[in-house]
C-alpha positions as CSV (number, residue, x, y, z in Angstrom):
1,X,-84.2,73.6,-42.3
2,X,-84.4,74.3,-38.7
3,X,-85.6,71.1,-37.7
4,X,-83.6,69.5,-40.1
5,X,-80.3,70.9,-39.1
6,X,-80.4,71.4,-35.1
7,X,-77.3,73.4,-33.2
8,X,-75.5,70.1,-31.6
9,X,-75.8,68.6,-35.2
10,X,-74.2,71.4,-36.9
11,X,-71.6,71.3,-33.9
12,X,-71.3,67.9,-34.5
13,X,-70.7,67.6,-38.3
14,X,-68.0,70.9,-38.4
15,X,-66.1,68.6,-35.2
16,X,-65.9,65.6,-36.6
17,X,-65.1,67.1,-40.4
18,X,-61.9,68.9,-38.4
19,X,-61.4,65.7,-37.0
20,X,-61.4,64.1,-40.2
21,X,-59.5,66.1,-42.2
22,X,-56.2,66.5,-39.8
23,X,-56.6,62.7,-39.8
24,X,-56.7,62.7,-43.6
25,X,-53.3,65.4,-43.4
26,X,-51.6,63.0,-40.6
27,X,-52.4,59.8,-42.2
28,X,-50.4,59.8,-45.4
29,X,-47.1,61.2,-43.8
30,X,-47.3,58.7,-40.9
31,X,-47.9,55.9,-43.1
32,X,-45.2,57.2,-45.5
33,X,-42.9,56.8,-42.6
34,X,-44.2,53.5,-41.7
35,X,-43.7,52.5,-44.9
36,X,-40.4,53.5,-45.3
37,X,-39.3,51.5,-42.2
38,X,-41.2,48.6,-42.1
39,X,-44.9,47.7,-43.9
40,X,-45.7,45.3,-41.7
41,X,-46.3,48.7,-39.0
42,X,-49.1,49.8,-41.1
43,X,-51.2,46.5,-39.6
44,X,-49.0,46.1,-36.0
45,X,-50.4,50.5,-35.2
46,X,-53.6,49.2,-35.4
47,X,-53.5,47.2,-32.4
48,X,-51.8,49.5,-30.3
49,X,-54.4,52.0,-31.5
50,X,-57.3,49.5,-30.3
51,X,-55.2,48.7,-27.2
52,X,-54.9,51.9,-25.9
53,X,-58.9,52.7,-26.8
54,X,-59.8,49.8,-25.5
55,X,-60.7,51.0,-21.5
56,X,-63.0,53.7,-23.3
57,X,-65.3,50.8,-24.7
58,X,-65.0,49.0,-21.5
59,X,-65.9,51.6,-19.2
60,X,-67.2,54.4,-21.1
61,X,-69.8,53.8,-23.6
62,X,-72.7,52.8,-21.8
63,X,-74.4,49.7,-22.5
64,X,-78.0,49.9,-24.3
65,X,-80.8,49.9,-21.5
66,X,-82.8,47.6,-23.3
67,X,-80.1,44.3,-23.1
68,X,-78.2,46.1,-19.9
69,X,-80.9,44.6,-17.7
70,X,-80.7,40.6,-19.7
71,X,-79.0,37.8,-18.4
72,X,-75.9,37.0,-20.3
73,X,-77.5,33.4,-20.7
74,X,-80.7,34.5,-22.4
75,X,-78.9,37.4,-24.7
76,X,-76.6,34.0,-26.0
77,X,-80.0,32.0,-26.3
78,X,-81.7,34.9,-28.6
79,X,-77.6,34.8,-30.6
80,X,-77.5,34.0,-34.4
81,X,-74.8,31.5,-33.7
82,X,-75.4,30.0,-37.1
83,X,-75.4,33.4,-39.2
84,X,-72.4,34.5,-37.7
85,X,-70.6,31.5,-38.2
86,X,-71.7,31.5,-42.2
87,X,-70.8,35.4,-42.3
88,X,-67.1,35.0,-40.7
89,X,-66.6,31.7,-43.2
90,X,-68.4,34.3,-46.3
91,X,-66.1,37.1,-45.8
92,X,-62.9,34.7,-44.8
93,X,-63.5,32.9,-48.3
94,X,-65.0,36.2,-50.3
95,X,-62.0,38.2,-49.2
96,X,-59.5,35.7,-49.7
97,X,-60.2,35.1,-53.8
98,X,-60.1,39.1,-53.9
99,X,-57.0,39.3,-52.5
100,X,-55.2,35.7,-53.7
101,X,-56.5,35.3,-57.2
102,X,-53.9,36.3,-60.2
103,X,-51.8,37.3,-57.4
104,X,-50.9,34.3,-55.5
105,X,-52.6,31.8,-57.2
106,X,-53.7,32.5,-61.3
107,X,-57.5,32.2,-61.4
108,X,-57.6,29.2,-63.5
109,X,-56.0,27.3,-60.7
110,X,-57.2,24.7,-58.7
111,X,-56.7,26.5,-55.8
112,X,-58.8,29.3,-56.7
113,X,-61.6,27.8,-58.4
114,X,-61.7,25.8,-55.1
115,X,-61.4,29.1,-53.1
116,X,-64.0,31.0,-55.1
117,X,-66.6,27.6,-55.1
118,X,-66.2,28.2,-50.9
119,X,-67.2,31.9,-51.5
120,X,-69.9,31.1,-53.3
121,X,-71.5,28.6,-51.6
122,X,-70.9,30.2,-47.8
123,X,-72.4,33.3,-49.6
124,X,-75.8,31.1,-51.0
125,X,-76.3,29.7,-47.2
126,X,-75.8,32.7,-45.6
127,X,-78.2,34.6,-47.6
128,X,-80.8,31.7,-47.6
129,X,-80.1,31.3,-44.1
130,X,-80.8,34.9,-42.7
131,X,-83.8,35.4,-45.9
132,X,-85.7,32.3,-44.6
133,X,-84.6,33.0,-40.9
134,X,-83.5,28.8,-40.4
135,X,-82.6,28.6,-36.9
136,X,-83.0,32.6,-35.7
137,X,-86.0,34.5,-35.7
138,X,-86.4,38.2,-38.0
139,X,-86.1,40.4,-35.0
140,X,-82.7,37.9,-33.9
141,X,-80.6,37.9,-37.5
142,X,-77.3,39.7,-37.8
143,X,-78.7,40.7,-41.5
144,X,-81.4,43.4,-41.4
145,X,-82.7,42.2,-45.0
146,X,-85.9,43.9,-44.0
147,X,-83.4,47.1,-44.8
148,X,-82.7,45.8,-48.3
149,X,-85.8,46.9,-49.6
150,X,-85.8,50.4,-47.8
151,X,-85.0,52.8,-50.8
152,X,-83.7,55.5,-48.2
153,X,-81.4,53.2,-46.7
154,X,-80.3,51.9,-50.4
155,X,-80.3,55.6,-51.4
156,X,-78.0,57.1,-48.4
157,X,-75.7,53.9,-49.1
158,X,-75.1,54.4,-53.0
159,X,-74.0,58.3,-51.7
160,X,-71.9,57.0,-49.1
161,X,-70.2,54.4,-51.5
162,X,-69.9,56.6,-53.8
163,X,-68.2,59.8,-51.6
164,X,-65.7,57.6,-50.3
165,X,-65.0,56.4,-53.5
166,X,-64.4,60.1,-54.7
167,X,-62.4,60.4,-51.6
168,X,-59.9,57.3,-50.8
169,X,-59.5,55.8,-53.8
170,X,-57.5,58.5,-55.7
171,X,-55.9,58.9,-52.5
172,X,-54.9,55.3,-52.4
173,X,-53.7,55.0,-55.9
174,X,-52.6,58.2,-57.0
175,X,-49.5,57.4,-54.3
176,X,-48.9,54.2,-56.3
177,X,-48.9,55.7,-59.3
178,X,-46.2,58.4,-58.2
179,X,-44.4,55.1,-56.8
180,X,-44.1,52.7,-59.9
181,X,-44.1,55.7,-62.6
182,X,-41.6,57.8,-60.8
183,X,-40.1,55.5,-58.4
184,X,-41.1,57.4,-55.1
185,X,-40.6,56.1,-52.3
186,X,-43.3,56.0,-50.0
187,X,-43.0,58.7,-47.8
188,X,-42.4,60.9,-51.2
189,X,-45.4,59.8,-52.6
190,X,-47.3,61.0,-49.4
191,X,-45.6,64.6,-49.8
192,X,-46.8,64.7,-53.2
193,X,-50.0,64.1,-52.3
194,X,-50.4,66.7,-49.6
195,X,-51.7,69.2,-52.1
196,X,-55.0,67.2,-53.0
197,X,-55.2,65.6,-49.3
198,X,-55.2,69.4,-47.8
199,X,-58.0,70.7,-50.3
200,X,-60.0,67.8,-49.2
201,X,-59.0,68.5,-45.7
202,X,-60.2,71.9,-45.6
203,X,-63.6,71.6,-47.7
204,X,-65.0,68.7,-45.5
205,X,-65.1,70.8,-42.4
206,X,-66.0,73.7,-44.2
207,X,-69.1,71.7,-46.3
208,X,-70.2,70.8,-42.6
209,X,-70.2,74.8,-41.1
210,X,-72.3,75.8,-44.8
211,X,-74.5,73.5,-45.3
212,X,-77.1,73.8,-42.8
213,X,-76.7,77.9,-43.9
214,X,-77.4,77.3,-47.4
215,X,-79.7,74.4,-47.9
216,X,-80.5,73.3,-51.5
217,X,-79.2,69.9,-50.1
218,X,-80.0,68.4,-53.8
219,X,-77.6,70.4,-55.5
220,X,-74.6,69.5,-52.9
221,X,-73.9,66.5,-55.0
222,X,-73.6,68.1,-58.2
223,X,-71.5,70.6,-57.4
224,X,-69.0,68.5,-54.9
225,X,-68.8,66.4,-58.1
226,X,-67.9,69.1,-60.3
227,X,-65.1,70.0,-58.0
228,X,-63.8,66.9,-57.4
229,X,-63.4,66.2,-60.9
C-alpha cells in the first residue's frame, strides 16, 4: 500500500476530488441560469473558458523533451495526416446520425441512411487504415491499437465508463425528467438536484482522503455501487 499510494498522490486525488465536486455543485446552478437566459450560452462559455486558459497552454505546460528538440518540418513528416483526416470525417459523420436521426431526419430517410452509410464506411477505413498502418508507421498512428488488446487498459476503461455513467447520467436526465414531468424550468430543476449533486460532491473528495487508509481496493466498487443505487 505504501508504494501503491505515495503522499503527492494522496494530495493529489483529495485536491482534485474537492475540485471536482464544487465544480459538480457550481455547474448545475450556473447552467440553470444559462439556461434560463439563453441555451445557446451553455456552448458560447466554453470559448471564453478556453480563451482565457489559453496563455497557460502556451506558456505554461512545458513541451515534452523528446519532440521539444525536432524540427517542426520533421514532427509534420512523421504526422498521420491520413488517420486524422479519416477520424475528424468518422466522428463528424458518427456523431451526426446520433444526434440527427428520428430527430431531424426519421431514420428510414434518405438522408440518414446516407448519413449513417458515411459513418460506416469512414469508420471501416479508419480502422483498416491505422490496423494495417497504410501510409503511417505503428510507433506514428493516432490509434494505439496495440492498447486494444491490453486487458488493464480495457479493464481501467470499462470502470471509468462505467463511474461516469453512475455519475452524469442521472445527473443529466434526472433534471429532464423534473422538466417535462413537472414543468421546471431549468434553473428549478438544478435546485432540485442539489440534494443528490452535494452527496456526490462530498463522497468523491472524501473516497480520495480514505482510500489509500483502508485499502481492500476490490471491494470499493461494490460498495460505491450499493450506495449509489
Amino acid at each position: 500500500m505504501p508504494r501503491l499510494f505515495s503522499t503527492s498522490f494522496k494530495a493529489d486525488n483529495y485536491r482534485s476530488g474537492l475540485f471536482w465536486s464544487i465544480g459538480r455543485v457550481i455547474g448545475p446552478l450556473f447552467g440553470g441560469l444559462l439556461g434560463k437566459e439563453s441555451w445557446r450560452w451553455a456552448f458560447y462559455i466554453n470559448l471564453l473558458v478556453c480563451g482565457a486558459f489559453a496563455p497557460v497552454y502556451l506558456f505554461i505546460l512545458p513541451s515534452l523533451p523528446s519532440k521539444s528538440k525536432t524540427a517542426l518540418h520533421a514532427r509534420l513528416q512523421h504526422f498521420d495526416s491520413l488517420g486524422a483526416g479519416l477520424c475528424i470525417c468518422t466522428i463528424i459523420t458518427v456523431f451526426t446520425s446520433i444526434n440527427s436521426g428520428g430527430t431531424r431526419f426519421p431514420w428510414g430517410s434518405p438522408t440518414m441512411i446516407g448519413i449513417c452509410s458515411l459513418a460506416i464506411t469512414f469508420l471501416t477505413l479508419f480502422s483498416a487504415q491505422q490496423i494495417f498502418c497504410f501510409r503511417t508507421t505503428a510507433e506514428d498512428r493516432i490509434f494505439p491499437v496495440n492498447m486494444m488488446f491490453n486487458r488493464n487498459v480495457l479493464l481501467i476503461f470499462t470502470i471509468g465508463s462505467a463511474s461516469s455513467i453512475a455519475a452524469f447520467v442521472p445527473a443529466n436526465f434526472i433534471s429532464l425528467y423534473f422538466q417535462f414531468t413537472r414543468g421546471d424550468s431549468a434553473l428549478d430543476a438544478a435546485l432540485r438536484l442539489l440534494p443528490m449533486i452535494i452527496a456526490m460532491s462530498a463522497v468523491m473528495p472524501l473516497s480520495g482522503y480514505l482510500m489509500p487508509k483502508i485499502g481492500r481496493l476490490k471491494w470499493w466498487p461494490i460498495a460505491g455501487t450499493s450506495i449509489a443505487l
